[in-house]
C-alpha positions as CSV (number, residue, x, y, z in Angstrom):
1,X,0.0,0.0,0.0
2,X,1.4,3.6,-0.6
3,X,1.7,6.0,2.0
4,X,-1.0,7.7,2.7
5,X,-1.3,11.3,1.9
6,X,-4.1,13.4,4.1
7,X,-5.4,17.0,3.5
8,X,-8.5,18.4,4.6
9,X,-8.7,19.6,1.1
10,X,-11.2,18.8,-1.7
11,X,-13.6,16.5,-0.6
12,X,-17.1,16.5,1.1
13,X,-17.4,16.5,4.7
14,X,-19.8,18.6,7.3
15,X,-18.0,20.0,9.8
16,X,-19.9,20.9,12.6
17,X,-21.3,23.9,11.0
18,X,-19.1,23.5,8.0
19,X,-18.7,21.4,4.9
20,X,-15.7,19.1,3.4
21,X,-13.2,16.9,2.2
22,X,-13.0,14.3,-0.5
23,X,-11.3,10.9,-1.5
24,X,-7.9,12.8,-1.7
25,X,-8.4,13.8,1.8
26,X,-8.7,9.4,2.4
27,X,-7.0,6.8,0.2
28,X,-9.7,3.9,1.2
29,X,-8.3,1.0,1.8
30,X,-8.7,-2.5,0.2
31,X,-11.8,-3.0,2.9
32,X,-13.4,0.1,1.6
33,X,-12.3,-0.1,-1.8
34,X,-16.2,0.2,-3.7
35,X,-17.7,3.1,-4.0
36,X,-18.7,4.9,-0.8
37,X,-22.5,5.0,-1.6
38,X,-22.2,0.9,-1.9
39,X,-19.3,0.6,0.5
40,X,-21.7,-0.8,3.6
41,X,-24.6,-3.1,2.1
42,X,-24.7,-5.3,5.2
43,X,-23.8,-6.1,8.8
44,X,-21.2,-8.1,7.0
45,X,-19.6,-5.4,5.0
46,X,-20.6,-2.9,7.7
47,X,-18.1,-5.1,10.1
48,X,-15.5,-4.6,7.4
49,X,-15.6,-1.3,7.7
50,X,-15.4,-0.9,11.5
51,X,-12.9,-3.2,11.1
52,X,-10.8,-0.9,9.0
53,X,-11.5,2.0,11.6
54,X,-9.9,0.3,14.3
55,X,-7.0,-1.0,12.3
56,X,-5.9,3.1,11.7
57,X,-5.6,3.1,15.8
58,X,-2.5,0.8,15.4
59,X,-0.4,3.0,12.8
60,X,3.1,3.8,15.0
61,X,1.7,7.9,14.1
62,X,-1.2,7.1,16.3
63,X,-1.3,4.9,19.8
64,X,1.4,2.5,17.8
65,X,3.8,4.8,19.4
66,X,3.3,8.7,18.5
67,X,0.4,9.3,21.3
68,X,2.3,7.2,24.1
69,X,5.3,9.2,23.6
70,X,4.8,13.0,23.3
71,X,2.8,14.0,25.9
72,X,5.4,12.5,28.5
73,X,8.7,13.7,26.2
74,X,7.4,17.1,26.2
75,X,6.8,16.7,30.2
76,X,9.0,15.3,33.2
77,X,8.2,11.4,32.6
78,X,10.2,10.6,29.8
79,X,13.6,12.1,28.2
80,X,15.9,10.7,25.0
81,X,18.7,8.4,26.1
82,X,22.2,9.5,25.0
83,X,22.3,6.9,22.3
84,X,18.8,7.4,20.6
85,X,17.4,6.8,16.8
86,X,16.7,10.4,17.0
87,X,12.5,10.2,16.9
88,X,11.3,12.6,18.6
89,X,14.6,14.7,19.1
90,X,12.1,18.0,18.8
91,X,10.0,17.0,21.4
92,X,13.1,16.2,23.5
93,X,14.1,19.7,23.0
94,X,11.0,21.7,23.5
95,X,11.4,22.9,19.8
96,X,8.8,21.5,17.4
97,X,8.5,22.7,14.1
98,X,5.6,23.4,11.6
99,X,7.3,20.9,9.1
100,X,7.4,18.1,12.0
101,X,6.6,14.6,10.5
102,X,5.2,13.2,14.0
103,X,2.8,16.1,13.9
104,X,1.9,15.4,10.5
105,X,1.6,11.8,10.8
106,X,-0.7,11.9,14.0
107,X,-3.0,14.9,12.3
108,X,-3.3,12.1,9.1
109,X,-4.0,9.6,11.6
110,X,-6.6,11.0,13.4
111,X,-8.5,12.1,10.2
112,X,-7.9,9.0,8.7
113,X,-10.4,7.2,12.1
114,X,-12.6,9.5,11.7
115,X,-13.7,9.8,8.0
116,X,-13.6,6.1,8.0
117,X,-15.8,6.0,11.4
118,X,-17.8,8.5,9.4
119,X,-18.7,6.6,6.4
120,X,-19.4,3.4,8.5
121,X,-21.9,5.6,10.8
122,X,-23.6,6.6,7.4
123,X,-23.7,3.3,5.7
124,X,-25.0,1.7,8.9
125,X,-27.6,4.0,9.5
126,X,-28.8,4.0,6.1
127,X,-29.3,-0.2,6.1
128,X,-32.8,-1.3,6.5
129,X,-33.1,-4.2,9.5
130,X,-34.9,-5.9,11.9
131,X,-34.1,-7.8,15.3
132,X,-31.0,-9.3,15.9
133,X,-29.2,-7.9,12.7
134,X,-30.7,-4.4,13.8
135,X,-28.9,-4.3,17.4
136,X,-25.7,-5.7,15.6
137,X,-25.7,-2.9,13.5
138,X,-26.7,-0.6,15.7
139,X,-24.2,-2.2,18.4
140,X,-21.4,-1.5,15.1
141,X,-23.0,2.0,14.4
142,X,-22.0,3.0,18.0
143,X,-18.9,1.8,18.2
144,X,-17.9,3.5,15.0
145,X,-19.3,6.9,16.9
146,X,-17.5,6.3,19.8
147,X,-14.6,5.8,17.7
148,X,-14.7,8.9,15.8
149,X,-15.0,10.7,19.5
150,X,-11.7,9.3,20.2
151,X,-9.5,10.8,17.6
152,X,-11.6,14.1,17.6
153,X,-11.0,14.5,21.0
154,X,-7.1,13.3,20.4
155,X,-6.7,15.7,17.7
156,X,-7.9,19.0,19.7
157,X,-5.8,17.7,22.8
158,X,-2.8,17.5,20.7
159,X,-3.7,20.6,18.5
160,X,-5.6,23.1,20.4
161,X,-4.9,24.3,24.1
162,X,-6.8,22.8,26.6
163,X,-10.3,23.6,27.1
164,X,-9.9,26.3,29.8
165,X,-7.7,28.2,27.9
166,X,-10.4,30.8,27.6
167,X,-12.8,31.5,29.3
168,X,-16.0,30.2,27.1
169,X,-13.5,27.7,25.2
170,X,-13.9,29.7,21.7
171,X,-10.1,29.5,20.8
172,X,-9.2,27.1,17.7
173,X,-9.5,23.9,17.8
174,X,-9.2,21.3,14.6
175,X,-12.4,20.4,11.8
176,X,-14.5,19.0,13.0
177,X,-16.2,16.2,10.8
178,X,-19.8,15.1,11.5
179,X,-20.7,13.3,8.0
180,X,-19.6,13.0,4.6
181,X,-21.2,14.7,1.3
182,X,-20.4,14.9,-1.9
183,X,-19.3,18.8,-2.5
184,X,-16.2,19.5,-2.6
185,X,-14.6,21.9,0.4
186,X,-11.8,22.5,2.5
187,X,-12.7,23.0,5.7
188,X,-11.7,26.0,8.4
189,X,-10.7,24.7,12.1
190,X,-13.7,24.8,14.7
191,X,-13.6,26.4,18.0
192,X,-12.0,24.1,21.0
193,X,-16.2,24.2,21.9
194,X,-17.0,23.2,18.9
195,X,-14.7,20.4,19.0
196,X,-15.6,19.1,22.2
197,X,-19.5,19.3,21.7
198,X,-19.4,17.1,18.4
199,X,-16.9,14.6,20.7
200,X,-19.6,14.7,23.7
201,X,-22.6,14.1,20.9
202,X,-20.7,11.3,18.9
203,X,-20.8,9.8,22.6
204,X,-23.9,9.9,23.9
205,X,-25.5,8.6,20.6
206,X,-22.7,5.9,20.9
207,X,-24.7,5.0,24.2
208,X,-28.0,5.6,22.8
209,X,-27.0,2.6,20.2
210,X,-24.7,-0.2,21.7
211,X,-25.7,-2.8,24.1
212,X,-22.7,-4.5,24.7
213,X,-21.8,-3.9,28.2
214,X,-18.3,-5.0,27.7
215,X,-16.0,-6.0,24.6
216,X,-12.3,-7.5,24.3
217,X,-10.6,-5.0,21.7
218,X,-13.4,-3.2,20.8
219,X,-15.8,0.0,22.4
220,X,-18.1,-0.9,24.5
221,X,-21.0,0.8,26.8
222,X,-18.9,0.9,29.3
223,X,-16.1,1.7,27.6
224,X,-17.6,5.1,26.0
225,X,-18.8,5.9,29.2
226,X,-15.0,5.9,30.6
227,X,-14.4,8.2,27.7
228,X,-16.9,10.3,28.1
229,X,-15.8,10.2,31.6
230,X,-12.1,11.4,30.7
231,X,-14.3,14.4,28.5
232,X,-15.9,15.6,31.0
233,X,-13.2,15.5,33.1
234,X,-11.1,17.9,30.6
235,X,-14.4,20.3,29.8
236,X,-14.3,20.8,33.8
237,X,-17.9,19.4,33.7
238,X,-16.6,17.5,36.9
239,X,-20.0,16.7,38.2
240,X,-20.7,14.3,35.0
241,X,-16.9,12.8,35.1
242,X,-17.5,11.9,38.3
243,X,-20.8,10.3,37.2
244,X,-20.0,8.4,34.7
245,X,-16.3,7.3,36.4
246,X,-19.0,6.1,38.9
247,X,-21.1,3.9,36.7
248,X,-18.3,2.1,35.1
249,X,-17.3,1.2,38.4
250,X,-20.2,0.3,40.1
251,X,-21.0,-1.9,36.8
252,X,-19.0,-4.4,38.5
253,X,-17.7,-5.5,35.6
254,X,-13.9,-4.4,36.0
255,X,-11.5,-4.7,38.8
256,X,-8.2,-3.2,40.2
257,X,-5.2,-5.9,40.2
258,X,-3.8,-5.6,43.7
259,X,0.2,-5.2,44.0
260,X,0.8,-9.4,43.6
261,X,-0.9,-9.4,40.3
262,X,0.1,-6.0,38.6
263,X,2.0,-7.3,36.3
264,X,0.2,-9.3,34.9
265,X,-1.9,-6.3,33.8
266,X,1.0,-5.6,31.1
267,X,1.5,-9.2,30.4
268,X,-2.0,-10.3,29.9
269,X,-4.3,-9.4,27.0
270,X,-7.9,-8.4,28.0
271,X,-6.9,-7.5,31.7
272,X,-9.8,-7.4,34.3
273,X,-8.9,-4.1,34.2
274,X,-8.6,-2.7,31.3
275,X,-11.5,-1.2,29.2
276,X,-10.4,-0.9,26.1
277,X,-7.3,-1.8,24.3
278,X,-5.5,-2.1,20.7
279,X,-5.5,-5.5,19.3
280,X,-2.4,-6.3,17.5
281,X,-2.1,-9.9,15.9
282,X,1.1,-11.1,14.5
283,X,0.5,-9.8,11.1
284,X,-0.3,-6.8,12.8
285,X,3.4,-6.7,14.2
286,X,5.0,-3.1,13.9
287,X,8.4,-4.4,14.4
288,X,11.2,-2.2,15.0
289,X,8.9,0.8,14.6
290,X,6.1,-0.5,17.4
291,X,6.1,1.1,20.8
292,X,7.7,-1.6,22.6
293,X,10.8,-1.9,20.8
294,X,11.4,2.3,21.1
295,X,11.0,1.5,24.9
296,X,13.0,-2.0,25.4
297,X,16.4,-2.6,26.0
298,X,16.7,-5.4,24.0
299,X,15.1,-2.6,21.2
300,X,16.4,0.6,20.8
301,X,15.5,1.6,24.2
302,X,15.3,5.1,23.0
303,X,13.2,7.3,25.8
304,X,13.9,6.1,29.7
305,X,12.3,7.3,32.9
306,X,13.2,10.6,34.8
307,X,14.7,10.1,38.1
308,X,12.5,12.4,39.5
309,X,9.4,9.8,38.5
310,X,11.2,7.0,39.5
311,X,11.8,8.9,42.9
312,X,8.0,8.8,43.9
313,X,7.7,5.2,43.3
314,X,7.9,3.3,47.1
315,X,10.1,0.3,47.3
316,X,7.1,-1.4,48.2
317,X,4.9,-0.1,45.0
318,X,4.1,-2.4,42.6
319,X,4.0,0.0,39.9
320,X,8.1,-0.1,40.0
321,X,8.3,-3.1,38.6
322,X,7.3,-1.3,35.4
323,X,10.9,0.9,35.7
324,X,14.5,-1.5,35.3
325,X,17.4,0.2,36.5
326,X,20.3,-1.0,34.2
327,X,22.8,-0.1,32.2
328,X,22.8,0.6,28.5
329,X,25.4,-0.4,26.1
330,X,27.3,2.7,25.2
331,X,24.7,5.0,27.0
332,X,23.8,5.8,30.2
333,X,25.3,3.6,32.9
334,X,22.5,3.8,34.9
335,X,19.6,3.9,32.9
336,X,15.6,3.5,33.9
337,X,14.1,1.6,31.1
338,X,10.6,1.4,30.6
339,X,9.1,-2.5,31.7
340,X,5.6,-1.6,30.7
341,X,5.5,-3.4,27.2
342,X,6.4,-6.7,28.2
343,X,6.6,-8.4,24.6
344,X,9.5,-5.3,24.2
345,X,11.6,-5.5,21.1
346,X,9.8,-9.7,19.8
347,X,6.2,-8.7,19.3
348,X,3.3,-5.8,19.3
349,X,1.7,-5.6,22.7
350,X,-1.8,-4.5,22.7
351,X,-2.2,-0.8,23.7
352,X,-4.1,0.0,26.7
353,X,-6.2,2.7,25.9
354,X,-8.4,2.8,29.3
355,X,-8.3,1.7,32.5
356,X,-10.1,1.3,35.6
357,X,-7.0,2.5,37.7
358,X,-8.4,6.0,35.4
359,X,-11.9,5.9,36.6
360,X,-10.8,6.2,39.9
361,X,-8.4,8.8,39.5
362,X,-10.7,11.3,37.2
363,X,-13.6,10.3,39.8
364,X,-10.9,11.8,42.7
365,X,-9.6,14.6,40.8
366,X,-13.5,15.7,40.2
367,X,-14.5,15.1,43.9
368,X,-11.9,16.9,44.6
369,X,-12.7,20.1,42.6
370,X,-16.5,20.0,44.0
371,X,-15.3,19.9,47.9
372,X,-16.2,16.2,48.1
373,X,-12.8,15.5,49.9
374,X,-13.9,12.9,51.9
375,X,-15.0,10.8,48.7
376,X,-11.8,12.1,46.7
377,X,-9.4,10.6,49.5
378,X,-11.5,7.3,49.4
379,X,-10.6,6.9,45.7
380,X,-7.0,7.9,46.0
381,X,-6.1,6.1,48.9
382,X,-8.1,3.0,47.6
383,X,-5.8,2.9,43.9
384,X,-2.5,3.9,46.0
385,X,-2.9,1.1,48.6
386,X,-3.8,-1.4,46.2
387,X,-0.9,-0.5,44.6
388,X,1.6,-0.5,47.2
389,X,-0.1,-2.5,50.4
390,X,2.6,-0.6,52.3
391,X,1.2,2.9,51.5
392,X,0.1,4.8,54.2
393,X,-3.1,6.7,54.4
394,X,-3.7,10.2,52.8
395,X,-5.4,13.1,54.4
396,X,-5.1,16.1,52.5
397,X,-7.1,18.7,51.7
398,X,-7.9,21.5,49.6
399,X,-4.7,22.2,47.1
400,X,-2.6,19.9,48.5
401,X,-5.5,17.3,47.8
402,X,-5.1,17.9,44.4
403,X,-1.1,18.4,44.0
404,X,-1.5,14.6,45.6
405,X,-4.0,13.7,42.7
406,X,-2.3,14.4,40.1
407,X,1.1,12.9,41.6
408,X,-0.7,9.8,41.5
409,X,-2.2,10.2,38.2
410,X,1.7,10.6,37.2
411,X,2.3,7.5,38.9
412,X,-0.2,5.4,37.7
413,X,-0.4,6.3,34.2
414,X,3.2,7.4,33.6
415,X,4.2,6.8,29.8
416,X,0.3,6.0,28.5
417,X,0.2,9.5,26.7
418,X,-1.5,11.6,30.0
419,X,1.4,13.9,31.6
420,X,1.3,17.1,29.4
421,X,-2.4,17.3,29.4
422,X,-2.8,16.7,32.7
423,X,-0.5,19.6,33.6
424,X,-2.0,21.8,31.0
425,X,-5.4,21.3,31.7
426,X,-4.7,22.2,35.4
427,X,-2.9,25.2,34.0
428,X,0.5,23.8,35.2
429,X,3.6,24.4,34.1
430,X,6.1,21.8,32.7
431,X,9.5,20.8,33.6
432,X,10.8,19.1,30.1
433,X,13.5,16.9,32.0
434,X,16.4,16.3,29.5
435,X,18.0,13.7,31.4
436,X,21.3,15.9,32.4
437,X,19.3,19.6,32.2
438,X,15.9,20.7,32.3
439,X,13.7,23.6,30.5
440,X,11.0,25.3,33.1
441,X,8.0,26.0,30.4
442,X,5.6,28.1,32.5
443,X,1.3,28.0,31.6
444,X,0.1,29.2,29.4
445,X,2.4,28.1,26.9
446,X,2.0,28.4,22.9
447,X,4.3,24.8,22.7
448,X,2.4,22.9,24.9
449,X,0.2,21.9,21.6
450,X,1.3,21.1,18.3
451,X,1.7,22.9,15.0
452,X,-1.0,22.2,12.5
453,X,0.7,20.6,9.7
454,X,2.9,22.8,6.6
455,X,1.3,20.2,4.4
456,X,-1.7,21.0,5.6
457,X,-1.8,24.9,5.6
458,X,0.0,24.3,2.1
459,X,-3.3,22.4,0.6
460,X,-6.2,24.0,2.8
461,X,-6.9,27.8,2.1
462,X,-9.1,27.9,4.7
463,X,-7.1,26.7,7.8
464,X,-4.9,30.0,7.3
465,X,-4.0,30.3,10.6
466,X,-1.2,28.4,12.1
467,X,-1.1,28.1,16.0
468,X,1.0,30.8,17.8
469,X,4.2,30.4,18.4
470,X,5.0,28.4,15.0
C-alpha cells in the first residue's frame, strides 16, 4: 500500500457547522475499496468497515507509538537516552517545528479514524433491519461513533490548548467532521467548543445505540462511558466525570489488580482491568517501529524514565516493577528503562487505551474540585494502597488534595500518553527533564500543543492560521 497522503482539502465532509473533504483527503483501503454510496450493504460489510477504523488506531503515528510518547517527552516522565534513533529529538528539546513529521503523521492519523468512522456511521444508518441484525448494527454504528470521539478529542488535545484556555472555550480547535457529502470543500478549524460538543454528541449517541456492556478489543458501553468520563473530566464538567467514572465502576464488571498481580496487567491481553485496548495480531506486528521496541532494552531503548518519577515510586509499590534500572550499552550507565511493554523489542503488545486505575483517579480529581474531599481521599487512597499495600493513608485537603491527585495520576499512568495534558489542563507548568538539564516552560504556553501541519496549511486555504508560536 502507498503512503498515505491526508489534506483536509477537496472533498465533502460537514464539519460541525461546515462542509468538506474528498477521496484525496482518504486513500480507502482495500476493505473500503467500492464506492462509498455501496461501500456498507450489510452487517457483514458494515463489520468490514469498523474493522478498517480500528485498524488506523494501530499506525506507529497514532497509539502504535506517537500518542504514548509526546505528551510524557514534552513533560517530566520521559527524556531521549544518550544513544537514541533520533524520533522525537524536537519534542526532547521543546522545539517543534511546523514541518514536524510526527505532527503530520498523527494529524493524518486522526483524520484517517474519523472519515472512516464516518462513512461506516452513514452506511449503517442508512441499512434497513430488523431484530438481531438491527442491534448488531446498531451495536457497530455505536462503536464507530464512539470511535470517531476518540480521535476528535485526540486531535484538539494534541492541536488546540486545553479547554480552559479561555474562558468560554472559543479559541481554535481542529475540523471537526460530522458526515460526509459529496461537494467538494476545504474545511476552516472549529472552536476548542465546537470540537468538544461534536466529541460529547458522537458519545452519547454511541450510548443511545450499543448494548454491549463490555467488549475485548473493541468500544463498548462501558467503555464510551469511561471516555466520556475522561471528556468531561477535561471540559471541567466535573459533576458528570464523576458520574459516569462512577457507573463504570459500580458496573461491577472491572477490577483493580492488587500489588501481587500488577504485572500481569502488562502481560495479559484483555486484563480485568482494562476497558479498552488495541488488538495487534502477529500480522499486525510493527516491528522495530512499534512502541515496545522504542521503549525495550533489547530494542532501541530510546526514551527512559526521569529520576524524579522513578523517585515517587515506594520500594514497596508495585508499579516499580514497570521501571529497570540498568545499564545501556554505550549510553547511560544507569539507565531507567521502561518494563511496561512486556513483549518489548519480539512482538506488538496491545495498547491499553483505558483503564479502571483511570476511573478512579478522574472520579478523585473531580471530587476533589466539587469539595467532596472525603470521597476524593476514598478513591486515591483505595488505587494507591492497592498498589503499594505498604502505602500509608492520605489526608489532604484542599490544594494539597489535588497536587496529591495528580502525583498519583503521574504515577499510575506514567508513559500511556497523559502527563502534558494533565498539567496543562490544570494550567501547570512543565519541567521538560532532558535527562542531564531541564527547561522550566511556565502556563500558558503556545508549545504545549502542536503545530497544524505545513502540508496542511500548504493544501487548505481555509485553515490560514497556524497556531501561535509556530
Amino acid at each position: 500500500m502507498k503512503k498515505l497522503t491526508i489534506y483536509l482539502l477537496a472533498g465533502s465532509l460537514t464539519v460541525a457547522g461546515f462542509s468538506g473533504c474528498s477521496e484525496s483527503f482518504l486513500e480507502i483501503q482495500p476493505e473500503q475499496s467500492v464506492a462509498t454510496e455501496t461501500a456498507v450493504t450489510d452487517v457483514k460489510t458494515l463489520q468490514t468497515a469498523l474493522n478498517g477504523v480500528y485498524s488506523k488506531l494501530q499506525q506507529n503515528g497514532y497509539y502504535g507509538r506517537t500518542a504514548y510518547v509526546i505528551p510524557e517527552l514534552m513533560a517530566d516522565n520521559l527524556f531521549l537516552s544518550l544513544r537514541n534513533t533520533g524520533r522525537y529529538l524536537d519534542y526532547n528539546n521543546f522545539v517543534v517545528r511546523e514541518q514536524d513529521s510526527y505532527a503530520d503523521d498523527l494529524w493524518n492519523a486522526g483524520y484517517e479514524v474519523i472519515i472512516n468512522a464516518s462513512r461506516a456511521i452513514q452506511g449503517g444508518e442508512q441499512l434497513s433491519l430488523a431484530g438481531d441484525q438491527l442491534a448488531e448494527a446498531n451495536q457497530m454504528v455505536g462503536e464507530a461513533y464512539a470511535l470517531r470521539a476518540l480521535a476528535l478529542f485526540d486531535l484538539t488535545r494534541f492541536f488546540g490548548q486545553s479547554y480552559n484556555f479561555t474562558a468560554d472555550a472559543s479559541h481554535p480547535g481542529v475540523p471537526a467532521i460530522a458526515s460526509i457529502g459529496d461537494d467538494p470543500i476545504s474545511p476552516a478549524r472549529n472552536t476548542v467548543k465546537q470540537d468538544y460538543d461534536l466529541i460529547i454528541s458522537d458519545l452519547s449517541k454511541a450510548l443511545s445505540l450499543m448494548n454491549k456492556q463490555t467488549a475485548q478489543g473493541t468500544f463498548s458501553i462501558n467503555s464510551a462511558k469511561a471516555l466520556l468520563s475522561r471528556v468531561y473530566l477535561y471540559t471541567e464538567q466535573n459533576e458528570l466525570a464523576a458520574q459516569y467514572a462512577t457507573e463504570v465502576i459500580e458496573s461491577g464488571r472491572y477490577s483493580l489488580l492488587d500489588a501481587a498481580s500488577y504485572s500481569s496487567l502488562w502481560a495479559d491481553d484483555f486484563s480485568q482491568e482494562v476497558l479498552f485496548e488495541i488488538v495487534y495480531s502477529v500480522v499486525d506486528n510493527e516491528g522495530s517501529n512499534s512502541l515496545g521496541h522504542f521503549f525495550a532494552l533489547a530494542g532501541y531503548a530510546d526514551a527512559l524514565a526521569t529520576e524524579s518519577l522513578y523517585a515517587l515510586y515506594e520500594e514497596s509499590d508495585s508499579r516499580k516493577t514497570a521501571i529497570l534500572r540498568t545499564a545501556k550499552q554505550g549510553a547511560e550507565s544507569n539507565a531507567l528503562v521502561i518494563n511496561k511493554f512486556p513483549e518489548g523489542a519480539l512482538e506488538t503488545d496491545n495498547i491499553k487505551i483505558i483503564r479502571l486505575a483511570e476511573l478512579y483517579l478522574n472520579r478523585a480529581e473531580a471530587y476533589a474540585k466539587t469539595s467532596q474531599e472525603a470521597l476524593a481521599l476514598a478513591d486515591l487512597n483505595l488505587l494507591a494502597q492497592m498498589r503499594d499495600p505498604q502505602a500509608e493513608v492520605i489526608s489532604l485537603q484542599g490544594e494539597a488534595l489535588l497536587d496529591r491527585i495528580l502525583e498519583e495520576r503521574r504515577k499510575e499512568l506514567a508513559f500511556e500518553g497523559h502527563r502534558l495534558f494533565d498539567l496543562s489542563r490544570n494550567k501547570r507548568g512543565v519541567t521538560i527533564d532532558q535527562g542531564d538539564a531541564v527547561i522550566q516552560a511556565a502556563y500558558p504556553n503556545d508549545r504545549f500543543i502542536l503545530p497544524i501541519p505545513l502540508n496542511e496549511l500548504n493544501a487548505n486555504p481555509n485553515i490560514n492560521d497556524q497556531n501561535p508560536g509556530y
